[in-house]
PAVO-229694 format. One record per residue: residue in one letter; z negated, x, y negated of N, C-alpha, C in turn. Coordinates in steps of 0.2 Angstrom, whole numbers, plus 2048, in hexadecimal, padded with zeros to 3 digits. Layout:
{rest: A	n.z: Z	n.x: X	n.y: Y	ca.z: Z	ca.x: X	ca.y: Y	c.z: Z	c.x: X	c.y: Y}
...
//
This chain:
{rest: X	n.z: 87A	n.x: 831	n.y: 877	ca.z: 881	ca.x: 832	ca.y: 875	c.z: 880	c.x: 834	c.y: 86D}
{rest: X	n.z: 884	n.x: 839	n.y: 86D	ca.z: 884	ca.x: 83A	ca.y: 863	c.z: 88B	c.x: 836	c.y: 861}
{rest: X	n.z: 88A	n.x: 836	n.y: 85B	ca.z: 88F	ca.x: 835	ca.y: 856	c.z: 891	c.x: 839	c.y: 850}
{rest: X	n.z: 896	n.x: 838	n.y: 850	ca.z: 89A	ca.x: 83D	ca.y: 84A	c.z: 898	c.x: 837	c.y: 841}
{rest: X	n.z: 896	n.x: 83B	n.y: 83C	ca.z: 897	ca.x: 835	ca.y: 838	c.z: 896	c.x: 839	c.y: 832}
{rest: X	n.z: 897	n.x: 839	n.y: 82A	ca.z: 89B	ca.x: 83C	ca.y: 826	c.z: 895	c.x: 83C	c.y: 821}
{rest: X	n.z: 891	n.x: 840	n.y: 81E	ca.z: 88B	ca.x: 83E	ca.y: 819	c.z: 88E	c.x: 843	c.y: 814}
{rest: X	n.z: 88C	n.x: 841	n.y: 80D	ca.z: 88E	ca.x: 842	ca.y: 808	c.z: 889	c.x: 846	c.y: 805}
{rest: X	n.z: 887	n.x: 84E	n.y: 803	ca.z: 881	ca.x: 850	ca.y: 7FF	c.z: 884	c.x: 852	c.y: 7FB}
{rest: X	n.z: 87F	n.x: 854	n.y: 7F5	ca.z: 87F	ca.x: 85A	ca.y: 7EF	c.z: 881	c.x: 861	c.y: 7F1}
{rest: X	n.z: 886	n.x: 863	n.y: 7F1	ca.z: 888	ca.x: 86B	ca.y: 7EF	c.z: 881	c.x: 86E	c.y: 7F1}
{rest: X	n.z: 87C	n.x: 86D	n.y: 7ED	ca.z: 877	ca.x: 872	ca.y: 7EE	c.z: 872	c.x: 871	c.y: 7F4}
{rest: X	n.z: 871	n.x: 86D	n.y: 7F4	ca.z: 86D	ca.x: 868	ca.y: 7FC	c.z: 86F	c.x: 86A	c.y: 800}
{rest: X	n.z: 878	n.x: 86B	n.y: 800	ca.z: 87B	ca.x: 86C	ca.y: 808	c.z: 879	c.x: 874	c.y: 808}
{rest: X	n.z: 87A	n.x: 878	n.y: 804	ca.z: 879	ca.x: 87F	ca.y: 802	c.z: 873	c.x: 881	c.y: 806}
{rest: X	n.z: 86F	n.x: 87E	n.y: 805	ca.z: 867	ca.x: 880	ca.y: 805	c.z: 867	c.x: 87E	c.y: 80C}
{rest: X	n.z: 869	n.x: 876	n.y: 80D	ca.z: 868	ca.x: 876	ca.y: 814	c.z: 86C	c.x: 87D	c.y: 818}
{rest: X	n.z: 870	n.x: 87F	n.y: 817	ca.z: 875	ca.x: 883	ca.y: 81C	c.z: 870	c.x: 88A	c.y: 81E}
{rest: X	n.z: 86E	n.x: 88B	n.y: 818	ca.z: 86B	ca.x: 891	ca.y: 818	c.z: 866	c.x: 890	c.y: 81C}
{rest: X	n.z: 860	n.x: 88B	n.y: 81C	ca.z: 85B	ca.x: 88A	ca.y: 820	c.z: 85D	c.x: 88A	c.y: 826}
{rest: X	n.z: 862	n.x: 886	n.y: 829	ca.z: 864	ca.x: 885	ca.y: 82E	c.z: 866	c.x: 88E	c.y: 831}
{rest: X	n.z: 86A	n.x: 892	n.y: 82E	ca.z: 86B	ca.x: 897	ca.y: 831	c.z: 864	c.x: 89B	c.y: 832}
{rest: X	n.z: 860	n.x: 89D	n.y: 82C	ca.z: 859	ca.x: 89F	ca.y: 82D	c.z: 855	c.x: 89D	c.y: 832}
{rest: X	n.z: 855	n.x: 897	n.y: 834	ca.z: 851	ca.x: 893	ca.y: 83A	c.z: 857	c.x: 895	c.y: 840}
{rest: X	n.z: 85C	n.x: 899	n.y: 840	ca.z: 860	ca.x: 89A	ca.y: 847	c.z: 861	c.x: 891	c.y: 849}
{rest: X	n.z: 864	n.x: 88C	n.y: 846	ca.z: 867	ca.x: 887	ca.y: 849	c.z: 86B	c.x: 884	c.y: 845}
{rest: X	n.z: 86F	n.x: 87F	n.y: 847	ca.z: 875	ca.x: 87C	ca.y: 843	c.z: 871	c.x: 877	c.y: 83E}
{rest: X	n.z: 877	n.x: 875	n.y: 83A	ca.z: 876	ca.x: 870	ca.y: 833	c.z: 874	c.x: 86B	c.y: 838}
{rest: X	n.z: 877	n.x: 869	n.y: 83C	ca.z: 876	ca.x: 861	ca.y: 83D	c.z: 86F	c.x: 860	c.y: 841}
{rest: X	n.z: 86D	n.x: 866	n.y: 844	ca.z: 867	ca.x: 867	ca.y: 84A	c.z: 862	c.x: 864	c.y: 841}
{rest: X	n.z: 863	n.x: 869	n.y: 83D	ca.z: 85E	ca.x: 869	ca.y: 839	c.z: 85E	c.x: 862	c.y: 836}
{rest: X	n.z: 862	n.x: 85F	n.y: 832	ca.z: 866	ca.x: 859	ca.y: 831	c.z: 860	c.x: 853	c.y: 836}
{rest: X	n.z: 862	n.x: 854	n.y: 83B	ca.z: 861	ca.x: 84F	ca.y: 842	c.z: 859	c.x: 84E	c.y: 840}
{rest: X	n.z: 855	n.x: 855	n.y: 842	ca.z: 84E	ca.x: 855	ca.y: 840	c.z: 84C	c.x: 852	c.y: 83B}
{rest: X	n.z: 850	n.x: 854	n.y: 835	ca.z: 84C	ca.x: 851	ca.y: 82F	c.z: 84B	c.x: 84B	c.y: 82E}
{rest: X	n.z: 852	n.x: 845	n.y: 82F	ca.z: 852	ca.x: 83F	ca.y: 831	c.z: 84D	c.x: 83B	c.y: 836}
{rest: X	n.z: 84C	n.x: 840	n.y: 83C	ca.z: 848	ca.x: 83F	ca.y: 841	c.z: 840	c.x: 83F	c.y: 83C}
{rest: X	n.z: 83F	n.x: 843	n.y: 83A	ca.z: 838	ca.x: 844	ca.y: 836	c.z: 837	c.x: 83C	c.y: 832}
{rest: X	n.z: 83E	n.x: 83C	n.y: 82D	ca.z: 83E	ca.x: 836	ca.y: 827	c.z: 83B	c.x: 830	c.y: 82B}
{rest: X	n.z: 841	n.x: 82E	n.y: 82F	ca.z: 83F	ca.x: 829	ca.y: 835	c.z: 839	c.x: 827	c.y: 838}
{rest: X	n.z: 836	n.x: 82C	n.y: 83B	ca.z: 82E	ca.x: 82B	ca.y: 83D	c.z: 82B	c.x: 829	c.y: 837}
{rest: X	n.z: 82B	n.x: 82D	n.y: 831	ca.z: 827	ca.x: 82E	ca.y: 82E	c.z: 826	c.x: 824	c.y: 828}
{rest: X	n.z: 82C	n.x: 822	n.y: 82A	ca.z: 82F	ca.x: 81A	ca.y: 827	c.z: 829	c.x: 817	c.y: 82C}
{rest: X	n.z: 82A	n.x: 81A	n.y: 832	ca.z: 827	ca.x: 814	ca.y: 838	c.z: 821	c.x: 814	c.y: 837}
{rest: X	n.z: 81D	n.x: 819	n.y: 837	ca.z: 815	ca.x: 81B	ca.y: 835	c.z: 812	c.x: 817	c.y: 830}
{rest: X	n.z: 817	n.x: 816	n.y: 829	ca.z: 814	ca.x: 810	ca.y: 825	c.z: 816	c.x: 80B	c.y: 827}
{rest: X	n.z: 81C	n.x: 808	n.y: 82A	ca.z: 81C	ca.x: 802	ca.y: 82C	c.z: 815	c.x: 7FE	c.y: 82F}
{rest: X	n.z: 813	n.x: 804	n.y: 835	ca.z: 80E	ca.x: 803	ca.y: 836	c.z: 808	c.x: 804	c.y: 831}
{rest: X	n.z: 807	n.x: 808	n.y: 830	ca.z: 803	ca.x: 809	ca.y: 82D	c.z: 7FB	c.x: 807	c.y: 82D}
{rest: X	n.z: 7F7	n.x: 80B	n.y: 828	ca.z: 7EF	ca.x: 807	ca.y: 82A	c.z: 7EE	c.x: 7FF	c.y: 827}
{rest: X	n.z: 7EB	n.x: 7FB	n.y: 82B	ca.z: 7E8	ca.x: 7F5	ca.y: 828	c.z: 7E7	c.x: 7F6	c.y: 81F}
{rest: X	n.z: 7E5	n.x: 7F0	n.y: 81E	ca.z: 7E4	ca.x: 7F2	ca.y: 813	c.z: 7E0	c.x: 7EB	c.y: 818}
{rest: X	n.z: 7D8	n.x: 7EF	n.y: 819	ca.z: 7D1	ca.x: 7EA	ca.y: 818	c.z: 7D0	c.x: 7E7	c.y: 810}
{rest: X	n.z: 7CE	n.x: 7E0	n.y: 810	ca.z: 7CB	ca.x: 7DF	ca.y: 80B	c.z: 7C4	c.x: 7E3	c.y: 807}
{rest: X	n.z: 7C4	n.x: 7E3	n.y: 802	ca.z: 7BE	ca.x: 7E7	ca.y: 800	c.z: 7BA	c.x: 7E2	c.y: 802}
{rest: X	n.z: 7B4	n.x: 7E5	n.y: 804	ca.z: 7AD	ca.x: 7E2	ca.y: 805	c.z: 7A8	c.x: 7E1	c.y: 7FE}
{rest: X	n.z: 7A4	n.x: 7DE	n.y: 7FC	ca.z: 7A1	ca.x: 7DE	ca.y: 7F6	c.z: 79A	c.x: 7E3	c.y: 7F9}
{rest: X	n.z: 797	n.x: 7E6	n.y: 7F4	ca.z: 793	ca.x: 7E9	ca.y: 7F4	c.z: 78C	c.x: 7E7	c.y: 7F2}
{rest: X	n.z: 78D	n.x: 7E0	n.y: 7ED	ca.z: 787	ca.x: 7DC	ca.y: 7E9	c.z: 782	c.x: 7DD	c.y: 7F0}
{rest: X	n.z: 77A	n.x: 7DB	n.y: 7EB	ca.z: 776	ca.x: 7DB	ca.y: 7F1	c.z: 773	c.x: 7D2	c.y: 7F0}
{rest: X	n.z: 777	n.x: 7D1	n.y: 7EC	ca.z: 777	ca.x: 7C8	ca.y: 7EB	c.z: 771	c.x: 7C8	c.y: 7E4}
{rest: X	n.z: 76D	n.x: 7C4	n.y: 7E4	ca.z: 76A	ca.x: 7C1	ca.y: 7DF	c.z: 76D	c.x: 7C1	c.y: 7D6}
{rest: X	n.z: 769	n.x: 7C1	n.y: 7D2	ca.z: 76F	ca.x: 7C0	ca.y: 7CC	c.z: 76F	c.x: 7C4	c.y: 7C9}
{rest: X	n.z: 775	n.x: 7C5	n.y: 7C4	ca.z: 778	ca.x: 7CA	ca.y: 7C0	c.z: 771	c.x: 7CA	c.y: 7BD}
{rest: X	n.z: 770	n.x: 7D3	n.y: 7BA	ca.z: 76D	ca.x: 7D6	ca.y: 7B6	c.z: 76E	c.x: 7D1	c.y: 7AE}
{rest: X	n.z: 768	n.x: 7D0	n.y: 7AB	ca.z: 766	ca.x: 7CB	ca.y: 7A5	c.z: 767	c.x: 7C2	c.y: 7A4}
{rest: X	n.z: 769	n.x: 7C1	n.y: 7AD	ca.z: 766	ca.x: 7BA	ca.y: 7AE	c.z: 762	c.x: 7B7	c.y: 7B1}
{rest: X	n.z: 75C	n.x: 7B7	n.y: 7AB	ca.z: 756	ca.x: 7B5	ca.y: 7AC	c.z: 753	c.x: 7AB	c.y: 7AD}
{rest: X	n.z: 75A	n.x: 7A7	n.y: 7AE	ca.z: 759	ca.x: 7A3	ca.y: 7B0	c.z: 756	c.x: 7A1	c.y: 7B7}
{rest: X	n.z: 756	n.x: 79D	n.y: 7B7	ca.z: 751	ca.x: 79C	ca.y: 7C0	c.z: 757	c.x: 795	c.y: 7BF}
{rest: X	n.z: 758	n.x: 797	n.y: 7C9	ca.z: 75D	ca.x: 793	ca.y: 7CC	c.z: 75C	c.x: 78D	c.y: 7CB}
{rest: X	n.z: 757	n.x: 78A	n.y: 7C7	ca.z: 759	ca.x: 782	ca.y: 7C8	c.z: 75B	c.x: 77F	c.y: 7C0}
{rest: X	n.z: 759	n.x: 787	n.y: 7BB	ca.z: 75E	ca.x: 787	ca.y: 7B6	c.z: 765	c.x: 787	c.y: 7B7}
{rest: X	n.z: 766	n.x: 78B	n.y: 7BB	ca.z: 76E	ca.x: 78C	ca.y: 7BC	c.z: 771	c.x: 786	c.y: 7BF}
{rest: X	n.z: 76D	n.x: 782	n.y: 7C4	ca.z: 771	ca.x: 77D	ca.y: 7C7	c.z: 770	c.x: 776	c.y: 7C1}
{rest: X	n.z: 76E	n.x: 776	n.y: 7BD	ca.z: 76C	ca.x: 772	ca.y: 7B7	c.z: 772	c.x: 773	c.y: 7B5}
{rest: X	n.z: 774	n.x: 778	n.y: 7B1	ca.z: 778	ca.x: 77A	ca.y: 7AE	c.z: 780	c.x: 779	c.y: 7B1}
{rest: X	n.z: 781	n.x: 779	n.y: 7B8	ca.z: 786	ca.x: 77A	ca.y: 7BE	c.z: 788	c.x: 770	c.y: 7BD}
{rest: X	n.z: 781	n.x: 76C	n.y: 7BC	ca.z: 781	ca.x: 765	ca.y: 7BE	c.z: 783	c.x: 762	c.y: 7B6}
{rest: X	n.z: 781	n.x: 763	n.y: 7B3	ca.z: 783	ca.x: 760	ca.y: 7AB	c.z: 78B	c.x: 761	c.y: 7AA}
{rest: X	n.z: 78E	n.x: 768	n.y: 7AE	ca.z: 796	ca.x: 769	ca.y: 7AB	c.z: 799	c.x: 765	c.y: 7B0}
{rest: X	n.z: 797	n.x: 766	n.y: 7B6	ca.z: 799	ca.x: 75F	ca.y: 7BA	c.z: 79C	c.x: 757	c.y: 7B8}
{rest: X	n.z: 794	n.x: 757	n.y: 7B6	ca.z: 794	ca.x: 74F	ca.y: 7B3	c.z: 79A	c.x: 74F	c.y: 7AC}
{rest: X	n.z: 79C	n.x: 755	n.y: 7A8	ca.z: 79E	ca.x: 754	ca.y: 7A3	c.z: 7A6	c.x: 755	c.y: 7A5}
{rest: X	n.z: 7A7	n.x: 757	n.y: 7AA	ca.z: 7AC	ca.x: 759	ca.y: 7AD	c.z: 7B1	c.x: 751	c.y: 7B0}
{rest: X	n.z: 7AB	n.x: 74D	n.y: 7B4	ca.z: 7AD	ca.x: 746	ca.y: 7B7	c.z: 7AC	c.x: 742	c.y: 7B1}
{rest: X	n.z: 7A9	n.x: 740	n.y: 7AA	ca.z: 7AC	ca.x: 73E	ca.y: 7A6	c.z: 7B3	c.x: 738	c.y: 7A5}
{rest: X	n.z: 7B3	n.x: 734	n.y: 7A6	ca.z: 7BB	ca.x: 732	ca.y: 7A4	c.z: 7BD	c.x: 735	c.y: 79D}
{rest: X	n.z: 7C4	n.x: 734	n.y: 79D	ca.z: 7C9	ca.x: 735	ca.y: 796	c.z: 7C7	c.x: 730	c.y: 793}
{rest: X	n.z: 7C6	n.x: 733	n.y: 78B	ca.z: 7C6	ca.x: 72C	ca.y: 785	c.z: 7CD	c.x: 72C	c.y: 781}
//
């Protein structure tokens, strides 16, 4: 079932559209109808849209380039902030 309904354009839009619509051998609203139809699907598509995956890391692990501590320096250093961390308030 169609309905009748009142849309509002620019002077020049309607113009242009008329023309198309004659060039194309079909009416404003055929033409009208499709474009809508086009906008519509094209809402639905990103609705849908692709997943957004988290990025993956690419490190291959071990440590950043110029830390030449060895890990039981690090875990020294991990354990002292610790402890200064659990400290009471004075």
């Amino acid at each position: 079932m169609t309905e009748r309904t009142t849309v509002r354009l620019p002077a020049d839009l309607l113009s242009r559209a008329k023309r198309k619509a004659a060039a194309e051998g079909r009416t404003l609203t055929a033409l009208i109808e499709d474009g809508l139809r086009l906008v519509v699907a094209e809402r639905r598509k990103l609705a849908k849209g692709k997943r957004v995956m988290p990025r993956v890391s690419t490190a291959t692990g071990g440590r950043m380039p110029g830390m030449d501590l060895p890990f039981s320096a690090l875990q020294e250093i991990d354990d002292l902030e610790y402890v200064e961390r659990m400290k009471p308030f004075k």
